[in-house]
mmCIF file of the N, C-alpha and C atoms, coordinates in Angstrom:
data_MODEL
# 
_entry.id   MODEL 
# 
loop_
_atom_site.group_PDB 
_atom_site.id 
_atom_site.type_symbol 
_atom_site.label_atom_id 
_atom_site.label_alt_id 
_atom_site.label_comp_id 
_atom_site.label_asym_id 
_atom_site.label_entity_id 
_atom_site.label_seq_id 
_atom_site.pdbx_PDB_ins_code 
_atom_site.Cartn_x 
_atom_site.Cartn_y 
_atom_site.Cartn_z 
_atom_site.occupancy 
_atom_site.B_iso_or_equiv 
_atom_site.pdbx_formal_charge 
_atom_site.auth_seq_id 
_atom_site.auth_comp_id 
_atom_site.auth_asym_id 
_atom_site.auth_atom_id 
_atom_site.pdbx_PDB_model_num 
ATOM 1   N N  . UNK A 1 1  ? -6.958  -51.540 -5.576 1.00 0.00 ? 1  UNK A N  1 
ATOM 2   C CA . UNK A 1 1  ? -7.053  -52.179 -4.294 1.00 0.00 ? 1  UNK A CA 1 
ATOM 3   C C  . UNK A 1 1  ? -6.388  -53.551 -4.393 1.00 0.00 ? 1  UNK A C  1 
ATOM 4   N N  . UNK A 1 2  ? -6.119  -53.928 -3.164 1.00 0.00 ? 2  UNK A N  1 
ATOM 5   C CA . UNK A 1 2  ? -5.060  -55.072 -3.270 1.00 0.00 ? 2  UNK A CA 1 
ATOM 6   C C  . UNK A 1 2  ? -5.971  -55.923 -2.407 1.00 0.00 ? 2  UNK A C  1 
ATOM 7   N N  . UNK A 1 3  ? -5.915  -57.100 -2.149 1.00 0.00 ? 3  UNK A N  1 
ATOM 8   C CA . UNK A 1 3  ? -6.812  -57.909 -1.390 1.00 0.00 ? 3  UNK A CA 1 
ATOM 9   C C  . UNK A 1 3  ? -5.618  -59.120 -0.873 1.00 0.00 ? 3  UNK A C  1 
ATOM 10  N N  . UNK A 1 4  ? -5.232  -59.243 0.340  1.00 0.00 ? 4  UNK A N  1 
ATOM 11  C CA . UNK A 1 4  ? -5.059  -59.918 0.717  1.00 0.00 ? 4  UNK A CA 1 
ATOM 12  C C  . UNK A 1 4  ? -5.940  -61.523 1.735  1.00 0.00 ? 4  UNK A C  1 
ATOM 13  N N  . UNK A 1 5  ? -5.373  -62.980 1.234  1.00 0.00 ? 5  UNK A N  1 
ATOM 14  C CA . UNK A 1 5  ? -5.962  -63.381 1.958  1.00 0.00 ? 5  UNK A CA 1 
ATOM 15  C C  . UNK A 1 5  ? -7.697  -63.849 1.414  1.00 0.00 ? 5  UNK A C  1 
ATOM 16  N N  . UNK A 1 6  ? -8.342  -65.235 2.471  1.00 0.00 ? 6  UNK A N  1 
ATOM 17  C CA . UNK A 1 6  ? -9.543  -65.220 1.522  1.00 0.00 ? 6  UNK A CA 1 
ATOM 18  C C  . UNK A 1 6  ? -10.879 -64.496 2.708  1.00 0.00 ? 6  UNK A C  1 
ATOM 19  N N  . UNK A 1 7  ? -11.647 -64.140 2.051  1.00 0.00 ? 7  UNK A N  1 
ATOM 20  C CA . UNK A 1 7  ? -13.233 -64.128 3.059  1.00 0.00 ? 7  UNK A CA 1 
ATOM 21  C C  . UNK A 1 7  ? -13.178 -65.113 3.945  1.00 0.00 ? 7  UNK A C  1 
ATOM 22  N N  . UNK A 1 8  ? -13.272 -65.331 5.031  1.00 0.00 ? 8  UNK A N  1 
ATOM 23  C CA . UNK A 1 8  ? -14.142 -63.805 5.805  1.00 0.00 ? 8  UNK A CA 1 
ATOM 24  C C  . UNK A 1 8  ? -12.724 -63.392 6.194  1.00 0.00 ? 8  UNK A C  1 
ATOM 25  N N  . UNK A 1 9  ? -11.285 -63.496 6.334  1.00 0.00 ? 9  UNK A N  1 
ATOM 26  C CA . UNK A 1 9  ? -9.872  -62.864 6.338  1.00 0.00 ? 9  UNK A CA 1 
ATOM 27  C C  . UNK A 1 9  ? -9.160  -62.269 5.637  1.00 0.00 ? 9  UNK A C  1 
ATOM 28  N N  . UNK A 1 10 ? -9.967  -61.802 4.562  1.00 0.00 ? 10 UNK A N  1 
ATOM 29  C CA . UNK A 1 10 ? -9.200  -61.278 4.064  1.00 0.00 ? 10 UNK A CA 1 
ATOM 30  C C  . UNK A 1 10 ? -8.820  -59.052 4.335  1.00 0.00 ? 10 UNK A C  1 
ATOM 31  N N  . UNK A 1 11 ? -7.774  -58.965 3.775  1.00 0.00 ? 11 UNK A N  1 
ATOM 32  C CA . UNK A 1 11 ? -7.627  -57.598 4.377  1.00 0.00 ? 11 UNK A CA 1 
ATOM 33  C C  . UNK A 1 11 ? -7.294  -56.740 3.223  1.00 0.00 ? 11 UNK A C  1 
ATOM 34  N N  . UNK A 1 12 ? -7.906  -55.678 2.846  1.00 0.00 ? 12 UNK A N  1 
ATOM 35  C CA . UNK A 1 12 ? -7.936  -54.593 1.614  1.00 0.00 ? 12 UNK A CA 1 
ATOM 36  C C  . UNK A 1 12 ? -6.762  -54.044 1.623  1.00 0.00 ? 12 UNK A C  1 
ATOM 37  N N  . UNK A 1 13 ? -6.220  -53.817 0.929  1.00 0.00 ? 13 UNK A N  1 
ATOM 38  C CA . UNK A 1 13 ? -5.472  -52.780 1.021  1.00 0.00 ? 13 UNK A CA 1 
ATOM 39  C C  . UNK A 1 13 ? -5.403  -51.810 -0.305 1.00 0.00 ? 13 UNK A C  1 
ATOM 40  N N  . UNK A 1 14 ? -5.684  -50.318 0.113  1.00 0.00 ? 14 UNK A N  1 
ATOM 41  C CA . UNK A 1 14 ? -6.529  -49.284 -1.343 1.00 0.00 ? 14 UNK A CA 1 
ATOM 42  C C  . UNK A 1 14 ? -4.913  -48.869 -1.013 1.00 0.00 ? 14 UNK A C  1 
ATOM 43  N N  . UNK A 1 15 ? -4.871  -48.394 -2.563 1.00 0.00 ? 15 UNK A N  1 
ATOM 44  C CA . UNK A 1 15 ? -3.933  -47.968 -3.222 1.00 0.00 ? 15 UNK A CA 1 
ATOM 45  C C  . UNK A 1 15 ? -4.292  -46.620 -3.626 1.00 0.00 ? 15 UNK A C  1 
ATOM 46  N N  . UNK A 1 16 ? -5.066  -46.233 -3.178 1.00 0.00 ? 16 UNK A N  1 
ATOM 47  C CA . UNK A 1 16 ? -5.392  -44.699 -3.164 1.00 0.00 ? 16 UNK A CA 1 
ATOM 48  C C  . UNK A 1 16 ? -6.689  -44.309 -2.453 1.00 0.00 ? 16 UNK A C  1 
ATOM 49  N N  . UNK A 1 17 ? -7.126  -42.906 -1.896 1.00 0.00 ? 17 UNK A N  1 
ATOM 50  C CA . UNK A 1 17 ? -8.073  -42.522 -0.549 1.00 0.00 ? 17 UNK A CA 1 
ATOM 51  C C  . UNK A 1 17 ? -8.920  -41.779 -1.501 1.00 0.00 ? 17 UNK A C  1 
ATOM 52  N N  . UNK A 1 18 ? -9.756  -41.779 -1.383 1.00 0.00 ? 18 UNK A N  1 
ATOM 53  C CA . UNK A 1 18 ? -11.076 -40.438 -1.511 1.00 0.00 ? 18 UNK A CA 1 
ATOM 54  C C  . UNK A 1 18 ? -11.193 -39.765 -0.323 1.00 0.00 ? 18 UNK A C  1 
ATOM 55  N N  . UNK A 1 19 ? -11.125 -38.528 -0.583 1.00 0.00 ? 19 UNK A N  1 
ATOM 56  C CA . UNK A 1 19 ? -11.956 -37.290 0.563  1.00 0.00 ? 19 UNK A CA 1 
ATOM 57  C C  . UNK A 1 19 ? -10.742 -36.741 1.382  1.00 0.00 ? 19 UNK A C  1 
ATOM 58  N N  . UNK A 1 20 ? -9.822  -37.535 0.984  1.00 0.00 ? 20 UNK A N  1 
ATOM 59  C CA . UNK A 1 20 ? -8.391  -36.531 1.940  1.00 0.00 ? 20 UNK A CA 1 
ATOM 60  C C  . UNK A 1 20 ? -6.939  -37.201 0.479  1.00 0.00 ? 20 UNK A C  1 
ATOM 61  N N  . UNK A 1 21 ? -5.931  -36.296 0.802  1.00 0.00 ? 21 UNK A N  1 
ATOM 62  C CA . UNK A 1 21 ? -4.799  -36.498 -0.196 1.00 0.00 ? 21 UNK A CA 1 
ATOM 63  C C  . UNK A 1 21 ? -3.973  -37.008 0.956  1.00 0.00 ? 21 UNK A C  1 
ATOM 64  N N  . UNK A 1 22 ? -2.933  -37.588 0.105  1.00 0.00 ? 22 UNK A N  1 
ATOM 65  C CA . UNK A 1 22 ? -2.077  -38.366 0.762  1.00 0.00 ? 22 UNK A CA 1 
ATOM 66  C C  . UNK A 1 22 ? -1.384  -37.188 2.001  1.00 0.00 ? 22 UNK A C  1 
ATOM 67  N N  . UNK A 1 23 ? -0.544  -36.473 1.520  1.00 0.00 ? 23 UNK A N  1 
ATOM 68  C CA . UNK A 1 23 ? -0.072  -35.470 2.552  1.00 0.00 ? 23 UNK A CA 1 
ATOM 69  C C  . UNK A 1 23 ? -0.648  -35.133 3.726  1.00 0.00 ? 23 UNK A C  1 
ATOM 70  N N  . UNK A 1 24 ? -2.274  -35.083 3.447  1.00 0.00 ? 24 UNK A N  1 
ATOM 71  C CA . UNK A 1 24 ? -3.232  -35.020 4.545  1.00 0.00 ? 24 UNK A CA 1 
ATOM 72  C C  . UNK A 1 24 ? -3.357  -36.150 5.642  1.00 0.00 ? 24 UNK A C  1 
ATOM 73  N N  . UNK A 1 25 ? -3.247  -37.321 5.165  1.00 0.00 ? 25 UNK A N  1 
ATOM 74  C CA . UNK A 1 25 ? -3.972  -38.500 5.506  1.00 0.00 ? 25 UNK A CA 1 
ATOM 75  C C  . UNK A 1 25 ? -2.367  -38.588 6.645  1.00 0.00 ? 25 UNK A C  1 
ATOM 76  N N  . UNK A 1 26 ? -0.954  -38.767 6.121  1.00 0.00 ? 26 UNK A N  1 
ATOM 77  C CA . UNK A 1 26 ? 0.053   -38.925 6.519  1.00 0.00 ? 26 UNK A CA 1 
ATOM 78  C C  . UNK A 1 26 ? 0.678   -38.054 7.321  1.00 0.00 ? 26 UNK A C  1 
ATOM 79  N N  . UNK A 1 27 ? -0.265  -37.039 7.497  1.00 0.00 ? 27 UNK A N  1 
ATOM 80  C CA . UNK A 1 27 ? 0.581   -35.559 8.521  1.00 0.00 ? 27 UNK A CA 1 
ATOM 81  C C  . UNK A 1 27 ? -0.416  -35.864 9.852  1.00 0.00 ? 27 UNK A C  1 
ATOM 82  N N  . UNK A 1 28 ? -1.729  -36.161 9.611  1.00 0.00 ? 28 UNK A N  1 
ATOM 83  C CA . UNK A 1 28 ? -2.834  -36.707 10.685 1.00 0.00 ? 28 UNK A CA 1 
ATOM 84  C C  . UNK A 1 28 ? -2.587  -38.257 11.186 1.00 0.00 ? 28 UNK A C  1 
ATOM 85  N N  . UNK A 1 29 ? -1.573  -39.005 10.546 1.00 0.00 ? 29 UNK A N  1 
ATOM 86  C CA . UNK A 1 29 ? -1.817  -40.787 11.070 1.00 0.00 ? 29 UNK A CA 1 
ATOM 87  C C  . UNK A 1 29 ? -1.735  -40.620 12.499 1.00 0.00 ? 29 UNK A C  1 
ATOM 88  N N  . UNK A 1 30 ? -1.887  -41.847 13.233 1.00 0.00 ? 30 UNK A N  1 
ATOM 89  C CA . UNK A 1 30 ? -1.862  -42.361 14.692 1.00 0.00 ? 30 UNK A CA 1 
ATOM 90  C C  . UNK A 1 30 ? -0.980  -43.491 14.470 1.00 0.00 ? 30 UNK A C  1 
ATOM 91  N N  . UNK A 1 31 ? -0.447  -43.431 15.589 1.00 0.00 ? 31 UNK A N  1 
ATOM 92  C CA . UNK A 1 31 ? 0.537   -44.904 15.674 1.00 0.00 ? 31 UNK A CA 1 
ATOM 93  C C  . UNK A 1 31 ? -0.070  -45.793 16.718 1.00 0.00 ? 31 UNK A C  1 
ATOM 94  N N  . UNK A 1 32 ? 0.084   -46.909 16.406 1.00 0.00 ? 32 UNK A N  1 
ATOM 95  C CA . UNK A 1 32 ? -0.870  -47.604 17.044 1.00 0.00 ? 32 UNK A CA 1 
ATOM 96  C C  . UNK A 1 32 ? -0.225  -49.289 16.876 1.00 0.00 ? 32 UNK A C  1 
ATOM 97  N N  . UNK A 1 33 ? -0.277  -50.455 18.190 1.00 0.00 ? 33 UNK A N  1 
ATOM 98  C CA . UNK A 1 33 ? 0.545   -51.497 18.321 1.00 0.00 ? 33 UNK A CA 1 
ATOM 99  C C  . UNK A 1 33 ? -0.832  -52.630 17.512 1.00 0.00 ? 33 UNK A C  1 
ATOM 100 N N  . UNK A 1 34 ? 0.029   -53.588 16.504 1.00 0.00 ? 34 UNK A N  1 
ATOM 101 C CA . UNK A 1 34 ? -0.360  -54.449 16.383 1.00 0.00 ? 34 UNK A CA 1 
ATOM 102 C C  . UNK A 1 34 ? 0.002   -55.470 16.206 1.00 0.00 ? 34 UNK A C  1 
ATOM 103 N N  . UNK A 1 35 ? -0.231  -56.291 17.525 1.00 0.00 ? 35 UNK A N  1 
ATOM 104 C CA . UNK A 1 35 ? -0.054  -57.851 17.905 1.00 0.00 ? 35 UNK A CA 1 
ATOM 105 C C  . UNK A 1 35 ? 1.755   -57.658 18.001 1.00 0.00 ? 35 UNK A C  1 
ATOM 106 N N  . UNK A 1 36 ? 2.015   -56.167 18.614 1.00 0.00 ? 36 UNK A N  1 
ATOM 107 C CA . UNK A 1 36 ? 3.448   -56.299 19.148 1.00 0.00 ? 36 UNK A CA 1 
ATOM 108 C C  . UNK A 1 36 ? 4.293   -55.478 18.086 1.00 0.00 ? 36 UNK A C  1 
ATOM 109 N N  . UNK A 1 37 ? 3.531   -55.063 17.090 1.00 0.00 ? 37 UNK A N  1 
ATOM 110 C CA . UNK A 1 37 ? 4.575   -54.231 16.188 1.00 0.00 ? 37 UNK A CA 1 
ATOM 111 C C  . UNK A 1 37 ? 3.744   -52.716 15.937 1.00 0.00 ? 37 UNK A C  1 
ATOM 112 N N  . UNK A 1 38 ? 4.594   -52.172 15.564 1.00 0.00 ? 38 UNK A N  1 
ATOM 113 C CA . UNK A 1 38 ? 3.923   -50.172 15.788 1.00 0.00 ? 38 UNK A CA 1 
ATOM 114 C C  . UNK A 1 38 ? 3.925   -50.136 14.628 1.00 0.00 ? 38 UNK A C  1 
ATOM 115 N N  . UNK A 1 39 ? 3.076   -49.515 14.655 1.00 0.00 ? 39 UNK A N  1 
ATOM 116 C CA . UNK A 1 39 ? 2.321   -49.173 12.581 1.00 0.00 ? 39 UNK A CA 1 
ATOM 117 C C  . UNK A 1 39 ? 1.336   -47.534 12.933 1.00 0.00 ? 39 UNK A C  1 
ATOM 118 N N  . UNK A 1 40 ? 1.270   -47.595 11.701 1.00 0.00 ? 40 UNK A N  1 
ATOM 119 C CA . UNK A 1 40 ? 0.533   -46.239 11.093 1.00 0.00 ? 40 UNK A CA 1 
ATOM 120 C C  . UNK A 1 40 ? -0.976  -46.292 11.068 1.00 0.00 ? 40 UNK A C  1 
ATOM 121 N N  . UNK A 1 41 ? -1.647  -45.489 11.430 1.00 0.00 ? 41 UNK A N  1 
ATOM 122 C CA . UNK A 1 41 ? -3.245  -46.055 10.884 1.00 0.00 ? 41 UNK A CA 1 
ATOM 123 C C  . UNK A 1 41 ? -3.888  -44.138 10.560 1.00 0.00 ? 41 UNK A C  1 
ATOM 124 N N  . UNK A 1 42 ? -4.653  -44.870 9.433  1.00 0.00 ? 42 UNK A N  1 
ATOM 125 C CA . UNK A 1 42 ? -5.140  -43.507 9.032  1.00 0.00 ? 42 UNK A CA 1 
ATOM 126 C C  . UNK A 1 42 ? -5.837  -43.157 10.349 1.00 0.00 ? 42 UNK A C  1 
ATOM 127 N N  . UNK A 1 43 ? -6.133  -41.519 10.469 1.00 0.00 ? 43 UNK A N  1 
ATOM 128 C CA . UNK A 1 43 ? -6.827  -41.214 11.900 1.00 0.00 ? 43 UNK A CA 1 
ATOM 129 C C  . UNK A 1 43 ? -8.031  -41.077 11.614 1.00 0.00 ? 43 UNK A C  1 
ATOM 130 N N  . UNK A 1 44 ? -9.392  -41.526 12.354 1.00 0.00 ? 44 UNK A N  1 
ATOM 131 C CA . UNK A 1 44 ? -10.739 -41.197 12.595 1.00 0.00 ? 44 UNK A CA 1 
ATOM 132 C C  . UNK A 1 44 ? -11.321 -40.812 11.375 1.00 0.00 ? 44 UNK A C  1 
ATOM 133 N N  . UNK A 1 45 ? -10.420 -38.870 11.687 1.00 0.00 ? 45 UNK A N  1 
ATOM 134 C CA . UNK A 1 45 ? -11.609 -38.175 10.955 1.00 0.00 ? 45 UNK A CA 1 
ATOM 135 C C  . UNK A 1 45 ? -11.406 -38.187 9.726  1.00 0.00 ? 45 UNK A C  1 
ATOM 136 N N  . UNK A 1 46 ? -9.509  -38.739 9.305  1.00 0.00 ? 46 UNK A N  1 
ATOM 137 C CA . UNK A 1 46 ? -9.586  -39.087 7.520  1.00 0.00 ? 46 UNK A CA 1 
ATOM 138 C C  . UNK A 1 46 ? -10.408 -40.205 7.396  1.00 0.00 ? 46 UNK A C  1 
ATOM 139 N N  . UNK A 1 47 ? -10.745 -41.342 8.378  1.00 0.00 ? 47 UNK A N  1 
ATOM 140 C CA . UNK A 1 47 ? -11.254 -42.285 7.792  1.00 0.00 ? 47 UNK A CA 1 
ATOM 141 C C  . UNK A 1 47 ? -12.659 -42.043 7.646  1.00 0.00 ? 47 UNK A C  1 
ATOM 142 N N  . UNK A 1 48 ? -13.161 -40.847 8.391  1.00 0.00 ? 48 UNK A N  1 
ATOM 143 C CA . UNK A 1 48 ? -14.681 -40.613 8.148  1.00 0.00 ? 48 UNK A CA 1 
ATOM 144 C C  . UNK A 1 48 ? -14.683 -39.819 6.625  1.00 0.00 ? 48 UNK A C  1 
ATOM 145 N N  . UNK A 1 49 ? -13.884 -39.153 6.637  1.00 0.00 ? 49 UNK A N  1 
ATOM 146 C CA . UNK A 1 49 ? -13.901 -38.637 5.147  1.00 0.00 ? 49 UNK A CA 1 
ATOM 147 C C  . UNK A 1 49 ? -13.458 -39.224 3.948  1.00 0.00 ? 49 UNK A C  1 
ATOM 148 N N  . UNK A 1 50 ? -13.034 -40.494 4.009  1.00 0.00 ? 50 UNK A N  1 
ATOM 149 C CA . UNK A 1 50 ? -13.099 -41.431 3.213  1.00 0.00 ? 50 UNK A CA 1 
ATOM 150 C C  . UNK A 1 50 ? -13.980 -42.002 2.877  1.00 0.00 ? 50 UNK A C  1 
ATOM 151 N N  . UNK A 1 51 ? -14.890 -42.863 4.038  1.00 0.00 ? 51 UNK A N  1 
ATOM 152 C CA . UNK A 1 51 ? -15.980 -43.347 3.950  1.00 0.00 ? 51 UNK A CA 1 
ATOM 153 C C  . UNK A 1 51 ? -16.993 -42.553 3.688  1.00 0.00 ? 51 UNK A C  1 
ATOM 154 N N  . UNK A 1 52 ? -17.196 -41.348 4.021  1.00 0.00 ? 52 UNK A N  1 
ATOM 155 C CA . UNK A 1 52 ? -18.279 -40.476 3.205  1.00 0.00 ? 52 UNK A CA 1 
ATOM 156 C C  . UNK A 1 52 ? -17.898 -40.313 1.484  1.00 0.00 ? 52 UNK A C  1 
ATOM 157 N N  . UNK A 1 53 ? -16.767 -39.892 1.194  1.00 0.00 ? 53 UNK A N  1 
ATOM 158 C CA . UNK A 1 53 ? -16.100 -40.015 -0.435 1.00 0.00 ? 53 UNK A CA 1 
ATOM 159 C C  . UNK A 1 53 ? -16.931 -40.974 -1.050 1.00 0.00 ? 53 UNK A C  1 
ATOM 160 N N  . UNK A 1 54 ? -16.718 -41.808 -0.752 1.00 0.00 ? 54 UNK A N  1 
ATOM 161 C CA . UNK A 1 54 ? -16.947 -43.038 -1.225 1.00 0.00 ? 54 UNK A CA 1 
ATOM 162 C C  . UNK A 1 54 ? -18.305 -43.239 -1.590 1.00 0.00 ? 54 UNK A C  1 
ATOM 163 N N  . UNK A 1 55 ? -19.303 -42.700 -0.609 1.00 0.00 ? 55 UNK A N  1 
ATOM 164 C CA . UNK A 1 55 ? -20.729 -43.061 -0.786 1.00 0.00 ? 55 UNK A CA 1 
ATOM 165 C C  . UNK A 1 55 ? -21.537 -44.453 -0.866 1.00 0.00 ? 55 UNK A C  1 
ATOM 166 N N  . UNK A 1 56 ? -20.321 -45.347 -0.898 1.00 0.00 ? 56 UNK A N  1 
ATOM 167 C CA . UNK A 1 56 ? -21.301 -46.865 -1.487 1.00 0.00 ? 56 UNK A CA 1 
ATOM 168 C C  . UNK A 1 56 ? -21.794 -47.250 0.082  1.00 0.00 ? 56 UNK A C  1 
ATOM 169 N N  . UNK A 1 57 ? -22.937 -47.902 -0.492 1.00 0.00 ? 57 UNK A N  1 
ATOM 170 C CA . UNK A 1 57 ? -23.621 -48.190 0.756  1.00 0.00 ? 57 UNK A CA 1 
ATOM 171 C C  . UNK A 1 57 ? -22.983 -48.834 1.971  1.00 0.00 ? 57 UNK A C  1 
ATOM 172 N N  . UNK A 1 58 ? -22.233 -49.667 1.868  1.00 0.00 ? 58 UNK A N  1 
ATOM 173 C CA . UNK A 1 58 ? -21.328 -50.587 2.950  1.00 0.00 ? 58 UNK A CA 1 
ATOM 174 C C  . UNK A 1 58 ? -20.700 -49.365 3.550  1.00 0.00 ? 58 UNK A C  1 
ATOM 175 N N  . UNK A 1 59 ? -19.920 -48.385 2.971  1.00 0.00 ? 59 UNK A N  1 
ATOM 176 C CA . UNK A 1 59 ? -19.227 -47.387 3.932  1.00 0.00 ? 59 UNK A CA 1 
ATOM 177 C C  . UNK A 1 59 ? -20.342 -46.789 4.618  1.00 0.00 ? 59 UNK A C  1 
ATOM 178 N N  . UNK A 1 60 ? -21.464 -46.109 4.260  1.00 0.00 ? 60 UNK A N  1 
ATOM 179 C CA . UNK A 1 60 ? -22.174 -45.332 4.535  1.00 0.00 ? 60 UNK A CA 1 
ATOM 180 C C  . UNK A 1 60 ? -22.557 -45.889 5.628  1.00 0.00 ? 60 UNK A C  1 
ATOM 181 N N  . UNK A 1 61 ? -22.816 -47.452 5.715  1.00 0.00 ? 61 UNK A N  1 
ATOM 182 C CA . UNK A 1 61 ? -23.463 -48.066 6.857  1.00 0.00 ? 61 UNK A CA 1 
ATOM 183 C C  . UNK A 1 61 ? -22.446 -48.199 8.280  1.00 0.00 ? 61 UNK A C  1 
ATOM 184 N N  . UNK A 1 62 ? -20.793 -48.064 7.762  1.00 0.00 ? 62 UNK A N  1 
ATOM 185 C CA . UNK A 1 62 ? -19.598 -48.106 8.362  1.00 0.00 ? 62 UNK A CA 1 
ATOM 186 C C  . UNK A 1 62 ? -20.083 -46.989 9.280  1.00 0.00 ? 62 UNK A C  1 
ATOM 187 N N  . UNK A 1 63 ? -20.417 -45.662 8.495  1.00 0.00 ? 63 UNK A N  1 
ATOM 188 C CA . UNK A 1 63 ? -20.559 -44.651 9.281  1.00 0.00 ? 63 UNK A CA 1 
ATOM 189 C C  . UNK A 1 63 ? -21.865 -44.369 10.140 1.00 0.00 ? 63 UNK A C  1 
ATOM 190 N N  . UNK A 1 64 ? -22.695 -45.407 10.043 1.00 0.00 ? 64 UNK A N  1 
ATOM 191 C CA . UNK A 1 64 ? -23.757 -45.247 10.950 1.00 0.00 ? 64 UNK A CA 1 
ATOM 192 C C  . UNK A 1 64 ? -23.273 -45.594 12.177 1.00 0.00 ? 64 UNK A C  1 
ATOM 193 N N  . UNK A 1 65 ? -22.488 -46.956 12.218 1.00 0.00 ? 65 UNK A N  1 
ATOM 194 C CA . UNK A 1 65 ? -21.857 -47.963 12.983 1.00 0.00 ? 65 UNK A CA 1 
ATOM 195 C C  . UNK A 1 65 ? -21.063 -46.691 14.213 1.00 0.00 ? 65 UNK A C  1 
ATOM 196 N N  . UNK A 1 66 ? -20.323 -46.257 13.474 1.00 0.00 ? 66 UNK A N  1 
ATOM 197 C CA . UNK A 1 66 ? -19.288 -45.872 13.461 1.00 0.00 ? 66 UNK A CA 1 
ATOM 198 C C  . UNK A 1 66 ? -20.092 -44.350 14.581 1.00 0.00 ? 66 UNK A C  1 
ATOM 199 N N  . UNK A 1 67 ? -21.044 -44.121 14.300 1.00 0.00 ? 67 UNK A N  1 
ATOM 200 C CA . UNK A 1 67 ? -21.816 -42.877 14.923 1.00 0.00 ? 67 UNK A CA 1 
ATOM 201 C C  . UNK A 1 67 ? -22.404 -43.614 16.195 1.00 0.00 ? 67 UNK A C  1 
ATOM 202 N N  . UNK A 1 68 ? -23.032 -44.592 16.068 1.00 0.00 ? 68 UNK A N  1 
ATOM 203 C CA . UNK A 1 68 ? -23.712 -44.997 16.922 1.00 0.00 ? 68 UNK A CA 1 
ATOM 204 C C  . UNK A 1 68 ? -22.850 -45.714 17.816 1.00 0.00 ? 68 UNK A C  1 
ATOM 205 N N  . UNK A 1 69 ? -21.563 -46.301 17.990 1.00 0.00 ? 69 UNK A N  1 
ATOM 206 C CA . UNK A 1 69 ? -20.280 -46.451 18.722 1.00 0.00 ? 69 UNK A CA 1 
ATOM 207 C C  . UNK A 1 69 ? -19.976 -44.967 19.284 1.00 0.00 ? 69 UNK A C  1 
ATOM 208 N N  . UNK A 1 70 ? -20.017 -43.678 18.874 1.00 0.00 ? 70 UNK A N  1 
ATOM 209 C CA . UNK A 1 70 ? -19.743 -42.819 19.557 1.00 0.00 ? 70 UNK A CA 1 
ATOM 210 C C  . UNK A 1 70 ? -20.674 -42.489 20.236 1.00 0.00 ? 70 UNK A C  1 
ATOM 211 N N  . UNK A 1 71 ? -21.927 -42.514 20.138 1.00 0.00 ? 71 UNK A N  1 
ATOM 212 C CA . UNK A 1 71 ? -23.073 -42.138 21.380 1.00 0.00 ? 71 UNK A CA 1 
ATOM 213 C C  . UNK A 1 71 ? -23.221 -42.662 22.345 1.00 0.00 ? 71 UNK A C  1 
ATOM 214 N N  . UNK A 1 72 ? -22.573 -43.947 22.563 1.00 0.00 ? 72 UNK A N  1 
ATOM 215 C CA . UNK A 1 72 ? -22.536 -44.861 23.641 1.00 0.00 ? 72 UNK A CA 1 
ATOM 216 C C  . UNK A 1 72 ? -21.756 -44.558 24.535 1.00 0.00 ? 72 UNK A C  1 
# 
């Protein structure tokens, strides 16, 4: 993982995914504008299957978040 930047700005960047392979993650992206430039973003449901991979508590709680944003 790469870390750009300090707390509370700073921004991760993983150098490799749990719960989906690259081919997967890159055949599913979304394109999506930020602050005026078009980029890639992993989609949803790789990122839910990442954050489940992972298991550590901070994701796990991502995905409560992340559930309870969709019931609303």
């Amino acid at each position: 993982m790469i870390v750009l930047g300090h707390q509370p700005n700073a921004v991760d960047i993983l150098t490799f995914l749990g719960g989906v392979d690259f081919e997967t993650s890159c055949s599913n992206r979304v394109a999506g504008d930020l602050d005026g430039l078009s980029v890639s973003f992993i989609s949803k449901e790789d990122f839910i299957r990442t954050k489940t991979a992972s298991g550590r508590p901070k994701d796990l709680r991502d995905l409560d978040m992340l559930a309870e944003m969709d019931n609303n």
